[in-house]
C-alpha positions in Angstrom: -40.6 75.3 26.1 -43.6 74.3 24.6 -43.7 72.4 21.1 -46.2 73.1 18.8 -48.3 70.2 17.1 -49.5 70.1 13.4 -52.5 68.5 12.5 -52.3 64.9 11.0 -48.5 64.7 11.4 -48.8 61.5 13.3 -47.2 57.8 12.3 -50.1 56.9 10.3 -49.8 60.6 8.2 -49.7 59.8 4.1 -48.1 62.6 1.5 -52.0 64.0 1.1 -52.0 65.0 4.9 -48.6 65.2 5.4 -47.7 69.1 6.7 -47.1 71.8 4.2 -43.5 73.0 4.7 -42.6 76.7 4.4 -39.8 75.8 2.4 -39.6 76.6 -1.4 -38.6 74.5 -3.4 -35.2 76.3 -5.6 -36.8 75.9 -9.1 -35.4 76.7 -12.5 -38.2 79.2 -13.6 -39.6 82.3 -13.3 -38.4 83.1 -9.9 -34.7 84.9 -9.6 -33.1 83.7 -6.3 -30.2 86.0 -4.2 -27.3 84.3 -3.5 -25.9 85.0 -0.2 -22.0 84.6 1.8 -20.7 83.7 4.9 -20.4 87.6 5.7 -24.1 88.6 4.9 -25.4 85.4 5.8 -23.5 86.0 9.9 -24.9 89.4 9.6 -28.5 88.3 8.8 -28.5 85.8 11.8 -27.1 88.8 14.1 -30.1 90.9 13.2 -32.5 88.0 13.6 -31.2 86.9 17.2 -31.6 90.3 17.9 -35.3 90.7 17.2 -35.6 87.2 18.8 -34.7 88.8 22.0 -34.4 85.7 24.5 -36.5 83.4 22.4 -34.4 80.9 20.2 -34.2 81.3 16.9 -32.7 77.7 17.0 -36.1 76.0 18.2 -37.9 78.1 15.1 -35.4 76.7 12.9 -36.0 73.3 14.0 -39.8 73.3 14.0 -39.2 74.8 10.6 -37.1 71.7 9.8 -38.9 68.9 11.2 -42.2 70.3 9.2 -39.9 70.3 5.6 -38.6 66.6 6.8 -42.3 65.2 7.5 -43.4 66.8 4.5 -40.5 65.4 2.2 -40.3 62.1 3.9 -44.1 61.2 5.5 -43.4 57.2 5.9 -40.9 57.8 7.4 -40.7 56.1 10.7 -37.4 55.4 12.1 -34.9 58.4 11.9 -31.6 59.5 12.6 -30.3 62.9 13.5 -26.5 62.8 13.0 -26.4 66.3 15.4 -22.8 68.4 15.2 -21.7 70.6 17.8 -22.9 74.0 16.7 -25.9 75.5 15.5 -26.2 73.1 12.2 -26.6 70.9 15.2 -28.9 72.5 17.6 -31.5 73.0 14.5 -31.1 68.7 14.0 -32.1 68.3 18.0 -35.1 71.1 17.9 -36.6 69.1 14.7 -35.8 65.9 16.9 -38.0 66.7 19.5 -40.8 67.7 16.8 -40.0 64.5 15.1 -40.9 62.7 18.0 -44.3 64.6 19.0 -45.6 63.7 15.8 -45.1 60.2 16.6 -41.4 59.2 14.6 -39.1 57.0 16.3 -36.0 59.6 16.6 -32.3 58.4 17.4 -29.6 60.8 17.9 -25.8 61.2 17.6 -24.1 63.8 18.6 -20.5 64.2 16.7 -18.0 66.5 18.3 -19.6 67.0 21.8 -20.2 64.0 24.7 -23.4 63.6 26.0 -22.5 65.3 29.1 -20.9 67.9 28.3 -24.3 69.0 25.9 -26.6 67.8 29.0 -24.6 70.4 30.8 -25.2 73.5 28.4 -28.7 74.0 30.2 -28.5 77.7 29.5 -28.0 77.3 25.9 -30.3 76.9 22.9 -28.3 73.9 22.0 -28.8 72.7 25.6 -32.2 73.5 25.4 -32.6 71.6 22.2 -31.3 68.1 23.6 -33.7 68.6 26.8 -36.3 68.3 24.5 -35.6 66.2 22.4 -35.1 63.5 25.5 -38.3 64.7 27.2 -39.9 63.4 23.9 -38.6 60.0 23.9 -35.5 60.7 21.4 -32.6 58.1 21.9 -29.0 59.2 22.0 -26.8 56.7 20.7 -23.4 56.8 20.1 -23.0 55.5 16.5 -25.3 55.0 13.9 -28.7 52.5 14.3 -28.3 49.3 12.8 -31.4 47.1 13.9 -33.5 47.9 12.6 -32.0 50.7 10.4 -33.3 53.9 9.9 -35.4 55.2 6.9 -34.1 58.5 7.1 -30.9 60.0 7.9 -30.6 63.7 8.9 -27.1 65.4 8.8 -27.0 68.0 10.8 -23.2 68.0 11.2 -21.6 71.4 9.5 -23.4 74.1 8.6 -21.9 77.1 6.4 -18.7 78.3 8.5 -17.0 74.9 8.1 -13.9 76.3 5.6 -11.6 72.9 6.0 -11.3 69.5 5.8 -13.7 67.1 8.3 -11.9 66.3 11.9 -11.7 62.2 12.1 -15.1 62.2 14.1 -16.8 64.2 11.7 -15.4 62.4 8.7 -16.1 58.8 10.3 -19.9 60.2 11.1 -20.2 61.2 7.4 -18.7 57.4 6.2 -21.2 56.2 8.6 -24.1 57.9 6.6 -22.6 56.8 3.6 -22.2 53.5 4.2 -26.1 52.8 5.4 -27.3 53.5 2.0 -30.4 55.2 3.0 -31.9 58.3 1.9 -30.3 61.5 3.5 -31.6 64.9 3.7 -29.1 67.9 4.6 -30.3 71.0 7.0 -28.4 74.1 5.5 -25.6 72.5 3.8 -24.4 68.8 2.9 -21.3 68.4 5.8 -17.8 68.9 3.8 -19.0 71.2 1.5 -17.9 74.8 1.2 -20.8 77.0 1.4 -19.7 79.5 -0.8 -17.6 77.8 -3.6 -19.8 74.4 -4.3 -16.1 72.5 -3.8 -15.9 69.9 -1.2 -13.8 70.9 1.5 -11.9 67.7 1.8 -12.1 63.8 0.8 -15.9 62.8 2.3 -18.7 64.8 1.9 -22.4 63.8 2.1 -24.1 63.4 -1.0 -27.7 63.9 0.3 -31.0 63.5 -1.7 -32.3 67.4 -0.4 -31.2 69.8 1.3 -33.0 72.7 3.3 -30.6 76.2 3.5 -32.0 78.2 6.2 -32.4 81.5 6.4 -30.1 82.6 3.1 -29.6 80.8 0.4 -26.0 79.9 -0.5 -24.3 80.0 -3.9 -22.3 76.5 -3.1 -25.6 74.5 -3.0 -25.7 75.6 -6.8 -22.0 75.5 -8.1 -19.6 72.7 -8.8 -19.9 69.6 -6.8 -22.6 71.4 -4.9 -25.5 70.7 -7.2 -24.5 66.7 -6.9 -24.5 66.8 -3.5 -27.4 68.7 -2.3 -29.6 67.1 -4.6 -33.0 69.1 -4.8 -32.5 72.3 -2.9 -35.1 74.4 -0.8 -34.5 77.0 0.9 -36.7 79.0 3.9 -36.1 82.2 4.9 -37.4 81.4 9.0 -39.6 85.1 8.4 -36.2 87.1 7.7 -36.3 90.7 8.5 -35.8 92.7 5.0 -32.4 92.9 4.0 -30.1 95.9 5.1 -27.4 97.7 3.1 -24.3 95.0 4.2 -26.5 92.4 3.2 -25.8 92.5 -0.6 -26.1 89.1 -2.1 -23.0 88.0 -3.8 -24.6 86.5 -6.6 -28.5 85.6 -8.0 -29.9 82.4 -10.3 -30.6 83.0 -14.0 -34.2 83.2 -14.3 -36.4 82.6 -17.8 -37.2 86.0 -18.4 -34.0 87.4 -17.9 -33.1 88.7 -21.1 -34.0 89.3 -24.9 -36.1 85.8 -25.0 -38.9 87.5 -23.0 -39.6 89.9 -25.9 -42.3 90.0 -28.3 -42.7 88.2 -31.5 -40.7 88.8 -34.5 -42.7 91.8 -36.2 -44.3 91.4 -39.1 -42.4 93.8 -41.0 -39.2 92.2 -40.7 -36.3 91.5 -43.1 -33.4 89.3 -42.6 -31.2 92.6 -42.0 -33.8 94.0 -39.1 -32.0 90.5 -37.5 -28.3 91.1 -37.9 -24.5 89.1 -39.2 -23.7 86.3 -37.5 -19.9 85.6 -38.9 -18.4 82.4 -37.5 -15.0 82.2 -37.7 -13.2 79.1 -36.8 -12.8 75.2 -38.2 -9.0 75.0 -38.4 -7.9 71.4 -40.2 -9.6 68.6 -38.7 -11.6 71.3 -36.7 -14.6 71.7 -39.5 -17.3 70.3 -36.9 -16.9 73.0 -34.3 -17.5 75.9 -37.0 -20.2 74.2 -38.2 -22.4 73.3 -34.7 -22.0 77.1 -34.2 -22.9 78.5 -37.4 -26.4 76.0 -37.0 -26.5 76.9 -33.4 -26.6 80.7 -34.8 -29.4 80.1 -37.6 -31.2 78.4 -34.6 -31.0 81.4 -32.4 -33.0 83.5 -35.6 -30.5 85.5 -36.6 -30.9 87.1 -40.1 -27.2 85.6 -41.6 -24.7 83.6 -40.9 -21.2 84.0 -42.3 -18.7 80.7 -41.8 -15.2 81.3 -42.3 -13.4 78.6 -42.2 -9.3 78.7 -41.1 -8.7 75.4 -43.1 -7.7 76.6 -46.5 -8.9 73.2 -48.3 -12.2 73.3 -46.4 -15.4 73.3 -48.8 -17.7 76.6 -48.8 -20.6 74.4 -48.2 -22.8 72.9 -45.8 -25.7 70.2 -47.9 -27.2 70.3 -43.6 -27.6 74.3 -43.9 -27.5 75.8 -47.4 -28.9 78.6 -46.1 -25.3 79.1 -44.4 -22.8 81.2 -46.6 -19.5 80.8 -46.3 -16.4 83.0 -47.3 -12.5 82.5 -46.6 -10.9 84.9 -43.9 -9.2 87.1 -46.8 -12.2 88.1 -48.5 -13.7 88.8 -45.0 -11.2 91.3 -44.4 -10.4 93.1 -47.1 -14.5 93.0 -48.7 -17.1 92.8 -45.6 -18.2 95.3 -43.0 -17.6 93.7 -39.7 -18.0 97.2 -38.0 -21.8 96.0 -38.4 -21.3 92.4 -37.0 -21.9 90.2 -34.3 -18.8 87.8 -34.7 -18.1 84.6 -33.0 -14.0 83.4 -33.2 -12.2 80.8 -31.9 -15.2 77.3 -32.2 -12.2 74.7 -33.5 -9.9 77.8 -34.7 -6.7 76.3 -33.6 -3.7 77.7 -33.7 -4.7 79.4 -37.2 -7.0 81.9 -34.8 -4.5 83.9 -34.0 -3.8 85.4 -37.5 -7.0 86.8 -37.6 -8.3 87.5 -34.1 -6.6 91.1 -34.2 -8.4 92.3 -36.9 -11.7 90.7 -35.3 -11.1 92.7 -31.9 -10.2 96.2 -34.1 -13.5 96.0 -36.0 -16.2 93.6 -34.8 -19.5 95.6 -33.8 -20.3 92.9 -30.8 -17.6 89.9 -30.2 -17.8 86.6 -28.8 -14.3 84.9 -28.0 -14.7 80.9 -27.2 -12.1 78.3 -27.0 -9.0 78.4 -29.2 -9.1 82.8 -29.2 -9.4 82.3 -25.7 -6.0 80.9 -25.6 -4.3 83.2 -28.0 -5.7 86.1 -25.2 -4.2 83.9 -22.6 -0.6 84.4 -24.7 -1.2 87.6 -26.4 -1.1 90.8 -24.0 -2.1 93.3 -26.9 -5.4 91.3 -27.5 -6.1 92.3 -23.9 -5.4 96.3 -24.5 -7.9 95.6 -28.1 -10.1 94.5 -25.7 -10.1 97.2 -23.6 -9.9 99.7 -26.1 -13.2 98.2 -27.8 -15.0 98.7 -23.9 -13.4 101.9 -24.4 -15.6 102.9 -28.1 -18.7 101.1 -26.7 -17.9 98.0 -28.5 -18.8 95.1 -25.9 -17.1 91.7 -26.0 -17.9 88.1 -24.0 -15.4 85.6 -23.5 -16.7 82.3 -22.8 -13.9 79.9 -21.3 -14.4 77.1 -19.4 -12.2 76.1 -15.8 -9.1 75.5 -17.6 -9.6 78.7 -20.2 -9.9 80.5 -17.3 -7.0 79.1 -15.4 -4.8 80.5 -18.5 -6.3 83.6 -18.6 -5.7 84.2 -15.2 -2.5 82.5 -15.0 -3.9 80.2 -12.0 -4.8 77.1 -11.4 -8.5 74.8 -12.6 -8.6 74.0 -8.6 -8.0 78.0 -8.2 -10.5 78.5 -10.5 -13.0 76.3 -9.5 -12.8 77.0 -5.9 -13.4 80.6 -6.3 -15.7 80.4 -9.6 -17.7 84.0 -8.7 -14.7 85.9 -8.0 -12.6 84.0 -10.7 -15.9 85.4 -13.4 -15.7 88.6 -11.7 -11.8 88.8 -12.1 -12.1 88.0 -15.5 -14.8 90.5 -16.7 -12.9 93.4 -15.0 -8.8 92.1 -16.8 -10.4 92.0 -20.0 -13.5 94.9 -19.9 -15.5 92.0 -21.1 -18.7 89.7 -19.6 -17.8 86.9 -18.6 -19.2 83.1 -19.0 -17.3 81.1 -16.8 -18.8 77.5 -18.1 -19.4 74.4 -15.7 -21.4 72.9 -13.0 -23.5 76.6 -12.1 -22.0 78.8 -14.9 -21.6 81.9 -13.7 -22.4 85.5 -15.7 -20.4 88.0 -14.9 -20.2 91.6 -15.9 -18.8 94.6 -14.1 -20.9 96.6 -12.6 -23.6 94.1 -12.6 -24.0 91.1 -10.0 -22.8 87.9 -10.7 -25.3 85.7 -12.3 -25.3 81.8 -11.8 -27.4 79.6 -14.0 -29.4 76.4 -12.4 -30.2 74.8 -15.7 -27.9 72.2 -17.2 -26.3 68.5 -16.5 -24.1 66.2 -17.3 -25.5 65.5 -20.3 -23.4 69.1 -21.5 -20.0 67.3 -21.2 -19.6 66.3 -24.3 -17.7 67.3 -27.6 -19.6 70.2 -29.5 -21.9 71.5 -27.3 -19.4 74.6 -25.9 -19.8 75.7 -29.6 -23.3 75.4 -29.8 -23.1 77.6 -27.0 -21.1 80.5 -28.6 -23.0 79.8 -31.6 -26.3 80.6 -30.1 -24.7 83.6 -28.2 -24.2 85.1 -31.1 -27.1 84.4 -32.7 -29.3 86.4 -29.8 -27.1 89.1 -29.4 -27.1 90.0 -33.2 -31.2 90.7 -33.3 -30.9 92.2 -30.0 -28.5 94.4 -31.3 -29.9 95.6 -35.3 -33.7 95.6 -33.5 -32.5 97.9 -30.8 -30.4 100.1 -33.3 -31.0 103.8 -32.1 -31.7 106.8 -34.3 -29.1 109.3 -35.4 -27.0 111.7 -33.5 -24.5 111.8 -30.9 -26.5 111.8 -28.0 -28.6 108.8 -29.0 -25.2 106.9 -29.9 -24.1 107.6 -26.4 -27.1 105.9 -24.6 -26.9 103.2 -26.5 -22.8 102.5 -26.1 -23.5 102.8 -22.5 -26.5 100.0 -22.6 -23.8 97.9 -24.4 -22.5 96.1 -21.9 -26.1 95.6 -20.0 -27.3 94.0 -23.2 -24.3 91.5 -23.5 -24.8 90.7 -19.9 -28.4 90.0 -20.2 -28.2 87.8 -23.6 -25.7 85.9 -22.1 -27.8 85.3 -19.1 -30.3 84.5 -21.9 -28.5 82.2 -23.6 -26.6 79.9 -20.9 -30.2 79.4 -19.2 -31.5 78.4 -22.5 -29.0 76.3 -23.4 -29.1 74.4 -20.1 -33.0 73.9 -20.2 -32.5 72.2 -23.4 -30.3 69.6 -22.3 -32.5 69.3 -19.0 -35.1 68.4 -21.0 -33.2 65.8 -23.0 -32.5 64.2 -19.3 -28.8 63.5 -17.4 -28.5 59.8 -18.3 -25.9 59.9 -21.3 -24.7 62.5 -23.3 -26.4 64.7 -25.6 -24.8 64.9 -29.2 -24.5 68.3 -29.9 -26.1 68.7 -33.5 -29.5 67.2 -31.6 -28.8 70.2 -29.0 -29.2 72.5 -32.0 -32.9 71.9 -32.7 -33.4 71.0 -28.7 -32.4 75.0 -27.7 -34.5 76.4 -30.6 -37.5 74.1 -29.5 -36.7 75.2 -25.7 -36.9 78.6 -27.1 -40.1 78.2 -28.4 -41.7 77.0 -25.1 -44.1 78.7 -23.4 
């Protein structure tokens, strides 16, 4: 087999004349990118070694490979393959043998396989693979170079079907890596990470500065401890044949224009009515910060009031921050104001004092968001779920926003449960309670039935912090109530029907909306401490704003 050589690709190449890779890099903007399984993923390759028809799609791969590695890593001189015994591995010795036309100094492990027993697969792409990467001066060694060390380390261990814990070989290779300290780049998917669920599949994992997926791109590389341990993502399709019917993704990434923030302007012959009733109801005693962050959040988002109503009795109807706020105790909201017409946010710091009045806010409420403390009254109170489903029912939609332990109660499992099935655990949850679901964390996912699972890329660390889950809600609401009074449809029944039945479309898409919003803002506030969440107020109505 022939190699083919790139122009100046050689030891003295510099990032100008490095080779442009046909990778994409898996950005956080306009683009919407499909998420794709172990099942479809299998069922891709089949189809693809099929058109290949003798020729190995392996050696593509690694051509494919060793172009993204020169053109992420051109100074690189001395590199080291860490090769596994299946395809994840084959790919690493194809790129090997490229690596060392275009003039790198290449040493190989192989982890899982001895060097005879791969010498002897002559009639196998993996086989094949080796050869070449010998012929072209490649050293196979059987641990890790030390003198000198390597610049960069490839793991080419595990690709996606690994589904349990690392062997004791694979697990000392990965220590190995880890203990050298230098950068590491992952082909398809850091080793000991599920491909699916973003959860590491045992103790060690690689933690790798980039990682390439191949052919589909999978949901784990952008969930849980997935996005810490792929580091920047790309993704290259190797020319895939269009997709077939059993090649539905399982999920897609939240892009900007998803959803009511790629509208027009506010029209010029707008009222504060044309933009809907936010009412806020939360801030049990000692709780009064949470009801507040989300009534601001809510102004942020533009909508045309916001109502707090505040659980403590003694608590002041006042905010000196936000006079534009008004405020009214839960009585008077029941018995005097039309919340057949609201958006209404429950549960930001409600306490134990939400679940007097969260039936009456799932009986009337137009549009209902349910966030932390009403989240656990649903978990304890099965005829909240059947008002819940009785509101899907009249066209009234509903979006619960838990995080992993919220929706561990809800669905009476476990947070490791949860988290290592967060797309089916969203999905779960929108179809028990006939609601769209935003199961927060590392990749929150958007879930609605009937729709496919959406899981937003924006976002960090910064988010973990006291305040900003109410923000959240907050400016949830805040959308969905001018989406909802702009889009109000004329009389009759007819017109009433189309819109109930776009109801749960438009929740799914301002949720999408929102989460992606709110995760840009603290991306541009940077991961290094914590943001405080009144500053993420003004930061995800300035986001907003940007072009």
């Amino acid at each position: 087999m022939t190699l083919s050589t790139w122009p100046d690709c050689g030891p003295d190449s510099t990032p100008e004349s490095a080779p442009t890779p046909n990778a994409e890099m898996v950005s956080t903007g306009t683009k919407s990118w499909p998420l794709h399984g172990i099942r479809s993923s299998r069922r891709i390759e089949a189809r693809m070694l099929e058109r290949w028809q003798g020729r190995s799609l392996m050696a593509w791969a690694g051509q494919r490979v060793a172009r993204w590695i020169l053109s992420m890593a051109p100074h690189a001189q001395r590199i080291w393959i860490a090769a596994g015994p299946g395809g994840n591995g084959g790919d690493g010795l194809f790129a090997a043998a490229h690596l060392a036309q275009c003039g790198r100094r290449v040493d190989i492990s192989l982890h899982g396989m001895t060097l005879e027993t791969a010498l002897g697969m002559t009639d196998t792409a993996y086989g094949q693979g080796l050869a070449q990467a010998l012929a072209h001066g490649c050293v196979v060694r059987d641990a890790a170079p030390s003198s000198p060390a390597p610049d960069l380390v490839i793991d080419a261990l595990l690709g996606l079907g690994a589904n349990r814990a690392l062997n004791p070989p694979l697990a000392q290779a990965v220590r190995a890596i880890q203990q050298l300290g230098r950068p590491c780049l992952s082909i398809d998917i850091p080793t000991g990470l599920g491909g699916e669920t973003g959860q590491a599949l045992g103790p060690v994992m690689i933690r790798a500065q980039a990682t390439l997926s191949l052919l589909t791109l999978k949901p784990g590389l952008l969930m849980g401890e997935g996005r810490d341990a792929a580091g920047q993502v790309w993704f290259d399709r190797l020319d895939r044949l269009p997709l077939d019917d059993g090649e539905r993704p399982l999920a897609q990434t939240i892009c900007r224009p998803f959803g009511p923030d790629a509208g027009p302007m506010r029209p010029h012959a707008s009222h504060k009515g044309t933009f809907g009733d936010v009412v806020i109801v939360g801030g049990a005693p000692g709780m009064s910060g949470a009801l507040r962050l989300a009534a601001h959040a809510a102004l942020a988002a533009g909508a045309g009031r916001v109502i707090a109503v505040p659980l403590d009795p003694s608590a002041p109807l006042s905010d000196e921050l936000r006079p534009e706020c008004m405020w009214m105790r839960p009585q008077a909201l029941v018995s005097d104001y039309p919340l057949e017409r609201a958006t209404v946010v429950c549960g930001c710091g409600g306490g134990a004092a939400v679940q007097a009045v969260l039936p009456v806010m799932v009986a009337r409420a137009k549009r209902l968001v349910l966030d932390a403390d009403a989240l656990n009254a649903l978990a304890v109170q099965p005829s909240i779920a059947l008002g819940l489903s009785t509101r899907a029912d009249q066209g009234r939609s509903t979006i619960l926003t838990p995080h992993p332990l919220e929706a561990a109660r809800l669905l009476k499992h476990t947070v490791d449960a949860v988290q290592a099935t967060r797309l089916e655990a969203a999905q779960r949850l929108a179809a028990q309670y006939c609601a769209t679901v935003v199961l927060k964390g590392s990749g929150t996912v958007v879930a609605t039935s009937g729709e496919l699972p959406q899981v937003n890329v924006t976002g960090n660390g910064a988010l973990a912090t006291g305040g900003t889950g109410d923000v959240l809600a907050g400016w949830l609401g805040g959308r969905w109530a001018g989406v909802h009074t702009a889009a109000e449809p004329p009389e009759g029944q007819r017109a009433q029907a189309r819109q109930e039945a776009l109801e749960p479309l438009q929740a799914h898409r301002t949720a999408c909306s929102a989460v992606f919003i709110h995760g840009r803002a603290a991306d541009r506030l940077g991961s290094m401490s914590a943001v405080r969440a009144l500053d993420l107020v003004e930061n995800v109505r300035s986001e907003l704003m940007r072009p």
